[in-house]
N, C-alpha and C positions, 0 to 999 in steps of 0.2 A: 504494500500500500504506500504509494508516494508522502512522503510528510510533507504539508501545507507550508506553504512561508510563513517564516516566524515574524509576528508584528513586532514593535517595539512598546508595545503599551498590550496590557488587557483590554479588549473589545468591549468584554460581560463589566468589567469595572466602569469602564468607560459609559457604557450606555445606562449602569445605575448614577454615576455623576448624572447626567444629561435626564434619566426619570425624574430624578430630586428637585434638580430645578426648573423642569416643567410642572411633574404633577405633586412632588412633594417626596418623601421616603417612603419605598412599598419593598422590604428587603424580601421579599417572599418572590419577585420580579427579577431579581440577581439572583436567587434560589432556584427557581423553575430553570431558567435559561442554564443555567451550571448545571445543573442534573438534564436537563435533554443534551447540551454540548457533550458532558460525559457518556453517554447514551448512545450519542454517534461513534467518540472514539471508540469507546467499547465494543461496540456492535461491529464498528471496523477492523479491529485486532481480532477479534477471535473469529467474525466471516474469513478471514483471510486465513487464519490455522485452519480449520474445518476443510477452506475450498476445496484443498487438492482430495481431499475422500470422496469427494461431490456432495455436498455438505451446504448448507446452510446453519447460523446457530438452531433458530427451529426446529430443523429438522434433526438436529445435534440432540436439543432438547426431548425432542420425541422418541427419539431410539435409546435416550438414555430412562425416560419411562416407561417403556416396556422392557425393560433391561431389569426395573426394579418389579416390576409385578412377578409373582409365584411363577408362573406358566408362560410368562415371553409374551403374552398377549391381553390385551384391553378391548371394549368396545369402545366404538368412533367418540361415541359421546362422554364416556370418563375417560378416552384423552383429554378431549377438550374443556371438560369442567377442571382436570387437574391442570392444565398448562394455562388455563384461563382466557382461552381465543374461543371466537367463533367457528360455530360447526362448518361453516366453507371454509374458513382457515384449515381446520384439520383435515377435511378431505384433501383440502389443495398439496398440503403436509404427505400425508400419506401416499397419496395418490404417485407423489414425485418418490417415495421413498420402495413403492411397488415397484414404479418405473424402474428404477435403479437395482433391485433384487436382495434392496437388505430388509423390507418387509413384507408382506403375502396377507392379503385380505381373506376373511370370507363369511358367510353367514353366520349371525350369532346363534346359534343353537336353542340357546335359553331365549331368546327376543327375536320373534321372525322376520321385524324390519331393522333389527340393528346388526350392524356391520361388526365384527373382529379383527382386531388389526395383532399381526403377530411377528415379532421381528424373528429375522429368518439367520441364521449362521454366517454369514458374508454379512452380516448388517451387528452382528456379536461383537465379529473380529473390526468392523469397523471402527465403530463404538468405543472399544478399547482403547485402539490405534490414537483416535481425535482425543478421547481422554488425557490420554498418557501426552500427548501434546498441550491442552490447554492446561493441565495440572504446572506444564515445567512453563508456562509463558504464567501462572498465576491468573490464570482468566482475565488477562490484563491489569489486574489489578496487584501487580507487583511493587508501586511506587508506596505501597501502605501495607502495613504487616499485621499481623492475625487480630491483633487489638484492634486498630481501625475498622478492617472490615468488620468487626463483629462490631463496632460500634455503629457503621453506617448500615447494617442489617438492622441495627436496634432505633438507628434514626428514623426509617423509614416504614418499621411495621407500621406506626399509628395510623401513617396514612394506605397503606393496605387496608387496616381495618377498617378505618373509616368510607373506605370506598367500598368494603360489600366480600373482601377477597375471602376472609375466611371468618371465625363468629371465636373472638377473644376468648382465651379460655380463664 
């Protein structure tokens, strides 16, 4: 992945200067914008480990859930409720990860109109491979060490919760 030109000023500070003295201080506005910009680096470092498996992180995410289920396999729908996308997201997911021969759909047994999605051996060995790659890159998040992240996992439940993700225990 090409690295951007480096400015000589912060953008995100810069544009909270310039919020302030238009509309006043709203540090929630340098907040948001830091976490989508990290969002992008992120998504950009680890698309880029994944690609060569043909890989997206989604689909990263997906072969590593059916990885944890007992049986290697899920229906369409507790994909989608556990990775929290929409169900044409997860077909579109699956669909590309059938194409590719690391997972194998079929009729759910127990549910006549739900679908089973089940990762296949070539999608095991896959799996591992991209692991064992974003473990040694830190999932990008190597510039902050165990403390951090577990701080910024703990920054950000509330607002999980508060959006609907999962019910506080």
């Amino acid at each position: 992945m090409p690295k951007p030109l480096s400015l000589s000023f912060d953008p995100i500070a810069r544009a909270d200067e310039l919020w302030k003295r238009r509309w006043g201080s709203v540090p929630s506005m340098a907040a948001i914008t830091s976490i989508m910009r990290a969002q992008q680096i992120l998504l950009g470092q680890v698309d880029a480990v994944v690609k060569p498996y043909g890989l997206t992180f989604a689909r990263y995410e997906a072969l590593v859930l059916l990885t944890f289920s007992q049986a290697g396999e899920l229906p369409m729908s507790k994909i989608g409720e556990r990775l929290m996308v929409h169900p044409t997201s997860v077909t579109n997911t699956v669909d590309r990860l059938v194409k590719s021969g690391l997972v194998d759909k079929r009729p759910n047994p127990n549910d006549g109109r739900g679908t089973l999605a089940s990762i296949t051996d070539r999608g095991r060995e896959v799996v591992e491979a991209a692991t064992r790659d974003l473990m040694a890159m830190d999932f990008g998040l190597g510039t902050y060490d165990a403390a951090d992240c577990s701080n910024i996992f703990e920054l950000l439940r509330p607002l999980r919760v508060a959006a609907g993700d999962f019910d506080e225990e």
